[in-house]
C-alpha positions as CSV (number, residue, x, y, z in Angstrom):
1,X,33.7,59.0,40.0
2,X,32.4,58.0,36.5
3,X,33.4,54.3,37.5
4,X,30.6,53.9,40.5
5,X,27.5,54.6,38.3
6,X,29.1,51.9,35.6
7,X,27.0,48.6,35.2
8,X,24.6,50.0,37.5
9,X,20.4,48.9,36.9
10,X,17.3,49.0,38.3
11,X,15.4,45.9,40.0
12,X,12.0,47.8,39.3
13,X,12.3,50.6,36.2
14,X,8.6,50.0,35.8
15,X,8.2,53.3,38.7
16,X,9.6,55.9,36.4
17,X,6.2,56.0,34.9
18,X,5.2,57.6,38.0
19,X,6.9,60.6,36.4
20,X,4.0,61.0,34.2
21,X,1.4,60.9,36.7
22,X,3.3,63.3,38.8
23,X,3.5,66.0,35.7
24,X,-0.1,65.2,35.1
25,X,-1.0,66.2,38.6
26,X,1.1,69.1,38.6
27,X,-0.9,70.8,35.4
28,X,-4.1,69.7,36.4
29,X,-4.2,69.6,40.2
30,X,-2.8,72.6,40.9
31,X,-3.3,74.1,44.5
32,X,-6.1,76.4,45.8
33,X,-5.3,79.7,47.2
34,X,-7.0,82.6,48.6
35,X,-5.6,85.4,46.8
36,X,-4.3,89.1,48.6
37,X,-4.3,92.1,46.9
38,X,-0.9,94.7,47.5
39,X,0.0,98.1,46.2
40,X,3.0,97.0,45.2
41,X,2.2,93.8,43.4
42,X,4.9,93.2,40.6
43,X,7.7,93.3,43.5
44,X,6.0,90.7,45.4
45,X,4.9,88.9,42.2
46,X,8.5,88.4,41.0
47,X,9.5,87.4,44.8
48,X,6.7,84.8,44.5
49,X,7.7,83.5,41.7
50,X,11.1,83.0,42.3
51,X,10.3,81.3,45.7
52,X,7.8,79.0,43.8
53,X,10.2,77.6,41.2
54,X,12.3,76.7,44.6
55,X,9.5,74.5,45.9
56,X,8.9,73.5,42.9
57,X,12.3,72.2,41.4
58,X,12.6,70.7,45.1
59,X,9.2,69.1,45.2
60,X,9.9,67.5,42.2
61,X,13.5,66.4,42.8
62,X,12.2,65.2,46.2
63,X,9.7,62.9,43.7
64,X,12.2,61.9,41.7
65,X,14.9,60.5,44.4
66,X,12.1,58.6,46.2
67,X,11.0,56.9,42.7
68,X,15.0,56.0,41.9
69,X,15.1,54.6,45.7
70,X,11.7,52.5,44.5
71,X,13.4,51.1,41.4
72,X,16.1,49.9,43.4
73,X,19.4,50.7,42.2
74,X,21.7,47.4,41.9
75,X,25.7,47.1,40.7
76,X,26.0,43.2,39.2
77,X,29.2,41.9,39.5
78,X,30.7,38.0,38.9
79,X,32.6,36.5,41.2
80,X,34.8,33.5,40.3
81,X,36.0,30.9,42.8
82,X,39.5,29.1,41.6
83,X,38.2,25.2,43.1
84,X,41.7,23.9,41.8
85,X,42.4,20.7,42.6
86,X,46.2,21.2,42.2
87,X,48.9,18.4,42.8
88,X,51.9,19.1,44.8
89,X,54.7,17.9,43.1
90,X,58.6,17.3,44.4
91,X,61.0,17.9,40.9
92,X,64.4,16.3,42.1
93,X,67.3,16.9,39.7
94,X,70.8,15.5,39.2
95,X,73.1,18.1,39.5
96,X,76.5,15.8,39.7
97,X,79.3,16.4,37.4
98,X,78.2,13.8,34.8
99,X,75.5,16.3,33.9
100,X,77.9,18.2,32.2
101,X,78.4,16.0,29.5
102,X,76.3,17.4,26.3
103,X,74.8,19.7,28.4
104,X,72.1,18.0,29.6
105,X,72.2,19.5,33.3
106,X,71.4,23.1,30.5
107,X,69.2,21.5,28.3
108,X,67.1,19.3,31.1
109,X,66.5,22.8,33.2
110,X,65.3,24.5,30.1
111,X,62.4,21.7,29.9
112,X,61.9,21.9,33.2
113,X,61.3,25.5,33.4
114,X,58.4,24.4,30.8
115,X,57.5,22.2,32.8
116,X,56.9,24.5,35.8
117,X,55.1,27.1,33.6
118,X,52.3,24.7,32.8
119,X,51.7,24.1,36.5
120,X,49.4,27.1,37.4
121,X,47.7,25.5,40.1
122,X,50.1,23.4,41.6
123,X,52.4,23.3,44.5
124,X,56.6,22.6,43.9
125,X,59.4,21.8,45.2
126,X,62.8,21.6,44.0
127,X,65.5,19.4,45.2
128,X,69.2,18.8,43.1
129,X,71.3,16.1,44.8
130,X,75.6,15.2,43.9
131,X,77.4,14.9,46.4
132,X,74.5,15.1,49.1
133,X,70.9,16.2,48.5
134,X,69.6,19.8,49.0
135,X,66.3,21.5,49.3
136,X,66.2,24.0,47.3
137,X,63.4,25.4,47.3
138,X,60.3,24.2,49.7
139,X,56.5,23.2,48.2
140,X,55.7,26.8,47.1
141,X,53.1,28.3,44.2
142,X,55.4,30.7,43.9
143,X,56.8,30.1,40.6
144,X,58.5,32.7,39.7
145,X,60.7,32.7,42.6
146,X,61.3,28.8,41.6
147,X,62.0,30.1,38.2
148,X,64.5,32.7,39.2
149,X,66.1,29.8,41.8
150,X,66.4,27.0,39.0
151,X,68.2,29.7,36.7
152,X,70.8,30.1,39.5
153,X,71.6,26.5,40.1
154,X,74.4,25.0,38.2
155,X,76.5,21.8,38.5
156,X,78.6,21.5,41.4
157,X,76.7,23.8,44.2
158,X,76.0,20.4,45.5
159,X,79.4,18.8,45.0
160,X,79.9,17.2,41.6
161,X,81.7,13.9,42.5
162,X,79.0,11.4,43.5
163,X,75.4,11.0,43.0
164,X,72.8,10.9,46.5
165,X,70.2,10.0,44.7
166,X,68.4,7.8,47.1
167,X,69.4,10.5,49.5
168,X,67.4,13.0,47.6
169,X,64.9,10.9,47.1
170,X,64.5,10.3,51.1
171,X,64.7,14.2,51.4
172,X,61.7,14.4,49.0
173,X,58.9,12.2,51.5
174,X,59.8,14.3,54.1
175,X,58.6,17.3,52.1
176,X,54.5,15.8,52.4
177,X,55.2,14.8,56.0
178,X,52.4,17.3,56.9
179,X,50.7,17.5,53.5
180,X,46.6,17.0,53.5
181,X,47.1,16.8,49.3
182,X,45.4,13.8,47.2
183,X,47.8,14.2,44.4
184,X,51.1,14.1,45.7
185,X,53.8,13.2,43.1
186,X,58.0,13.1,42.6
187,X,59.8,13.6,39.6
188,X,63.3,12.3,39.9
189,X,65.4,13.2,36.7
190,X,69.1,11.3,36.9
191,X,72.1,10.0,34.2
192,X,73.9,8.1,37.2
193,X,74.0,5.1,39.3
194,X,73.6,6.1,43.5
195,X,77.0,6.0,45.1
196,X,76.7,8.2,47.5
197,X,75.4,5.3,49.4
198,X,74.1,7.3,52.7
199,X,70.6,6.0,52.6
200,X,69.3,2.3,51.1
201,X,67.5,2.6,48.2
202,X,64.4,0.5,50.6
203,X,64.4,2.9,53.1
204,X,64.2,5.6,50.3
205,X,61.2,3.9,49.1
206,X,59.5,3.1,52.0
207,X,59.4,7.1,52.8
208,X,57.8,7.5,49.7
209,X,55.3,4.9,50.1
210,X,54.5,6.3,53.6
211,X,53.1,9.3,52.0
212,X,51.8,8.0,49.2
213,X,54.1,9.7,46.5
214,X,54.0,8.6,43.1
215,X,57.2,8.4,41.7
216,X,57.8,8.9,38.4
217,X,61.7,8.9,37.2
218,X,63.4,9.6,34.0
219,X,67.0,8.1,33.2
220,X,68.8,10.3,30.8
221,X,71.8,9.2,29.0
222,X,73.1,6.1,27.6
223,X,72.8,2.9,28.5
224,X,74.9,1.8,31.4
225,X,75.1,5.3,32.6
226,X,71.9,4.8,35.4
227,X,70.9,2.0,37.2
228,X,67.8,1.1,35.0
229,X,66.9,-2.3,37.4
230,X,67.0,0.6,40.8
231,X,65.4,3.2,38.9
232,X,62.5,0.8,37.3
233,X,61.9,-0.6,41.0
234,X,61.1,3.1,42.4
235,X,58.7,3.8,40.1
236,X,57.2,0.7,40.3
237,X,56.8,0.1,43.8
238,X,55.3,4.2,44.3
239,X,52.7,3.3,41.6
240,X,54.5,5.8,38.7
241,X,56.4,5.2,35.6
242,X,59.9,4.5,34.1
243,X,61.7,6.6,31.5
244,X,64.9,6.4,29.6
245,X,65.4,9.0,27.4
246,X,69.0,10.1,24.9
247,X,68.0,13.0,23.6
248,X,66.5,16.4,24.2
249,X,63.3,16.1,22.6
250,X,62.6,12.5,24.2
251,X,63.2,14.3,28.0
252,X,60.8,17.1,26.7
253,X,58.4,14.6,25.3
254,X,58.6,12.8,28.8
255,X,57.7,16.0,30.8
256,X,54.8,16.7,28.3
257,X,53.5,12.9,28.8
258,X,53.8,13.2,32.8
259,X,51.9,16.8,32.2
260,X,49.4,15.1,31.0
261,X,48.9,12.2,32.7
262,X,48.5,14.1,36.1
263,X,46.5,16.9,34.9
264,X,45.1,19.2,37.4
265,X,41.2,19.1,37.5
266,X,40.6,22.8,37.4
267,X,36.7,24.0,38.6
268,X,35.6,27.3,38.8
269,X,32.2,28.1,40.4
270,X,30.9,31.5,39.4
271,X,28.4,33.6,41.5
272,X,26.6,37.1,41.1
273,X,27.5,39.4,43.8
274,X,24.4,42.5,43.6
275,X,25.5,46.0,45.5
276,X,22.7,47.8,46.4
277,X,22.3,51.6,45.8
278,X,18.5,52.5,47.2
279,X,19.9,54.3,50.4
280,X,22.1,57.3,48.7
281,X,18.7,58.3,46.4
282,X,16.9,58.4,49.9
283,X,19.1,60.2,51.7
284,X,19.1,62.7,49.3
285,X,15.0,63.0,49.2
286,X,15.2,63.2,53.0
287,X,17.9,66.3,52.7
288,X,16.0,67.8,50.1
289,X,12.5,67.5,52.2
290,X,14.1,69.4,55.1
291,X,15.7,72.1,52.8
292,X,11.6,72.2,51.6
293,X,10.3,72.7,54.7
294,X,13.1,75.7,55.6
295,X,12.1,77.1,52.6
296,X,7.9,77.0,53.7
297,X,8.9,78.4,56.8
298,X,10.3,81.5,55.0
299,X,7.4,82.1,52.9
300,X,5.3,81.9,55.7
């Protein structure tokens, strides 16, 4: 109850000095009346009196609503409007059995779980592709849930024998087939060569282009392992960047580079929402003027 009078002020706390012309009048205007004389005139007297202080406490309490309705009670409260202008982003992951090897398929979830945390206002996906690719999860700003998924996913839920990577990457356009987004990127992590061979690396590329996904892709291992001439052509031709990285802190320092290279503009627009009070200390002066004029009746 305490909690709806917090924060609350008055547009016009300038009336309150009405008070002191009201206690002025009240000592030196004081009503005219004929006076009676009665037998019993300490009974009455004490009646009287008691009924005055009534009218009196009410007359004034009457005043003193009306002046808190004058002053106009207000509640100020900010409202913030989130005017993110978020990126949705596909994260496609190799998940074959060569991901095995120095634990990179551990060590490049543990980054990418970093990764995800720093995208507050984003939208994404997850796709891991072997054998054949899989969506794992659609574009979502759930992230926990994305969390939770990527913790569960392990080498060899898609097979762990070949690598669909231009498969996966296929899969990925399809997720913006209906997206309205600006920003719309693809962040294909591999340490193979392609051999699932179930879609051409041109028509991957030309799904990408014909949503206008910016690729950017990140070749872990040594050299041989990946196609670096394939992998350098994707990223060129959807307007990203190539990476080769052999280490953990290289494929962390790639994430944190791509972070901030496609940082989301974030805006937020403020306004003043103002709750008005004036009715409830009106109400009350109304109730309280008809309680007045039951209690003239009686002294009548």
């Amino acid at each position: 109850m305490i909690d709806i009078f917090n924060d609350i002020t008055f547009v016009y706390p300038n009336v309150f000095w009405l008070l002191i012309v009201y206690f002025l009048c009240t000592y030196f205007c004081k009503e005219q009346k004929q006076s009676f004389y009665f037998s019993n005139f300490v009974m009455i007297k004490s009646a009287s009196s008691y009924q005055n202080l009534i009218i009196k406490t009410l007359r004034f309490l009457i005043f003193l609503f009306i002046l808190v309705a004058l002053a106009n009670p207000i509640k100020k409260s900010e409202i913030s409007i989130d005017n993110s202008m978020g990126y949705e982003i596909s994260l496609l992951l190799d998940s074959s059995g060569s991901m095995l090897e120095n634990d990179k398929f551990k060590i490049t979830k543990e980054i990418l779980r970093d990764f995800i945390d720093h995208r507050q206002t984003d939208r994404l996906a997850l796709t891991i592709f072997a054998d054949f690719a899989y969506l794992a999860s659609p574009l979502t700003y759930d992230k926990n849930s994305l969390q939770k998924l990527l913790s569960l996913i392990e080498v060899g839920v898609v097979g762990d024998r070949q690598t669909a990577l231009y498969e996966a990457l296929y899969l990925s356009g399809n997720l913006f087939k209906n997206s309205a987004s600006k920003n719309k990127i693809a962040i294909l992590l591999t340490d193979g060569i392609d051999t699932a061979d179930t879609i051409p690396i041109g028509a991957a590329i030309e799904r990408i282009k014909k949503y206008g996904i910016k690729v950017y892709v990140i070749g872990i291992g040594q050299v041989g392992d990946y196609n670096s001439v394939a992998l350098h052509q994707i990223a060129q031709e959807t307007g990203g960047k190539f990476y080769e990285a052999s280490t953990k802190q290289q494929i962390s320092d790639i994430y944190n580079t791509i972070n901030k290279l496609e940082k989301s503009e974030i805006k937020t627009e403020k306004y003043e929402r103002k709750t008005y009070f004036y009715q409830y200390p009106l109400d009350v002066a109304i109730g309280l003027l008809f309680i007045l004029i039951l209690v003239n009746r009686k002294q009548l």
